[in-house]
C-alpha positions as CSV (number, residue, x, y, z in Angstrom):
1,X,-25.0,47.1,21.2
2,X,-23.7,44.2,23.6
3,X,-22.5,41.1,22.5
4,X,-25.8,39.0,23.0
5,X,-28.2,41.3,21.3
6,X,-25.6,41.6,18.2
7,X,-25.7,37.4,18.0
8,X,-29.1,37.3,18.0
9,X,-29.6,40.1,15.2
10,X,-27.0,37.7,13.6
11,X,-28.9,35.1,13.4
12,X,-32.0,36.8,12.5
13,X,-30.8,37.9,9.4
14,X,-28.7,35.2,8.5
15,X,-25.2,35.3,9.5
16,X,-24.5,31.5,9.9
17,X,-21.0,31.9,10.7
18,X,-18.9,33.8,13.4
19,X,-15.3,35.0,14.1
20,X,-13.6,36.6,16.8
21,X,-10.7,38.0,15.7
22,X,-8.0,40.7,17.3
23,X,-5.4,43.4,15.8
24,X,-2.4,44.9,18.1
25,X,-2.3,48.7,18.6
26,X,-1.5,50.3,15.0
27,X,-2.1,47.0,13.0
28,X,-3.0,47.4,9.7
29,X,-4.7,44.7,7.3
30,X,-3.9,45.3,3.2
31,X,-6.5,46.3,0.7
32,X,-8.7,42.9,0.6
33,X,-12.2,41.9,-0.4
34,X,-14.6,39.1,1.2
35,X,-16.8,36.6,-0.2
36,X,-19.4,36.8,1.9
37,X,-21.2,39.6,3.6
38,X,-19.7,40.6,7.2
39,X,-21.0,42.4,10.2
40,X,-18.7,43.4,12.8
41,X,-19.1,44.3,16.8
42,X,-15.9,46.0,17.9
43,X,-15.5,44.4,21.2
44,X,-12.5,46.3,22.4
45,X,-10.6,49.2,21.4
46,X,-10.9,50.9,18.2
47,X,-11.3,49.9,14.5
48,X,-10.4,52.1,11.5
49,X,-12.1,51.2,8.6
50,X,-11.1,51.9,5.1
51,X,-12.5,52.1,1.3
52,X,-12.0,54.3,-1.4
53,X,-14.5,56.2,-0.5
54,X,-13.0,57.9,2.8
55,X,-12.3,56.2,6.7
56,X,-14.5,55.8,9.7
57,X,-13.6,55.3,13.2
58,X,-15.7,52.3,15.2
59,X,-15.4,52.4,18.9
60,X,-16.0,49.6,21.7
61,X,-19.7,48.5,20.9
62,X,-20.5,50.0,17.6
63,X,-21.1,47.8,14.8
64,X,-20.8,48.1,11.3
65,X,-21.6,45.9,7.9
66,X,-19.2,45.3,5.2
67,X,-20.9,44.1,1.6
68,X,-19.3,40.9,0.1
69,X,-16.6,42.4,-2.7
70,X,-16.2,45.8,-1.0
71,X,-12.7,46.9,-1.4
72,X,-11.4,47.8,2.3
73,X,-8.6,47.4,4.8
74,X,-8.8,47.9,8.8
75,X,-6.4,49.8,11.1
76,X,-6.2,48.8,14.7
77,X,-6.4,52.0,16.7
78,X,-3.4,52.6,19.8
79,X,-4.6,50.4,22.6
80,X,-5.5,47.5,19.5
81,X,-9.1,46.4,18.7
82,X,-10.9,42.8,18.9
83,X,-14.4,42.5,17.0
84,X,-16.4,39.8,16.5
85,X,-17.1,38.9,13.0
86,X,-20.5,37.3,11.4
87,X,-20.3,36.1,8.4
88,X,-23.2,35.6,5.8
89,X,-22.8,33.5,2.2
């Protein structure tokens, strides 16, 4: 999905509020929850993603939705990752 198309299906369905964020090659983030639903666009690079229920790999232009309260942690893969982040309350 490219960057436009993945703002507009943002605000569609109610994500009033967006991030751009990056993580260098290996980065990991610690166990952490969110207050707010999230829906990520990995615009670079590659995002590991993290619950207790197992891992997935997101690549440049695959998006994915994290539910407000989920348990999870991302791993940057080795050439780093930037997303874009929307953000729903």
């Amino acid at each position: 999905m490219d960057r436009t198309a993945f703002e507009s299906a943002l605000a569609r369905d109610g994500y009033t509020e967006t991030v751009e964020r990056s993580l260098t090659p290996g980065e990991a983030t610690p166990d952490h929850t969110h207050p707010f639903d999230a829906r990520l666009l990995i615009l670079s690079g590659t995002l590991i993603y993290e619950t207790a229920g197992g891992r997935e790999t997101y690549l440049t232009d695959e998006s994915f939705e994290v539910a407000r309260g989920t348990v999870h942690a991302e791993v940057a893969g080795p050439e780093g990752a930037s997303y874009l982040a929307g953000r729903r309350r």
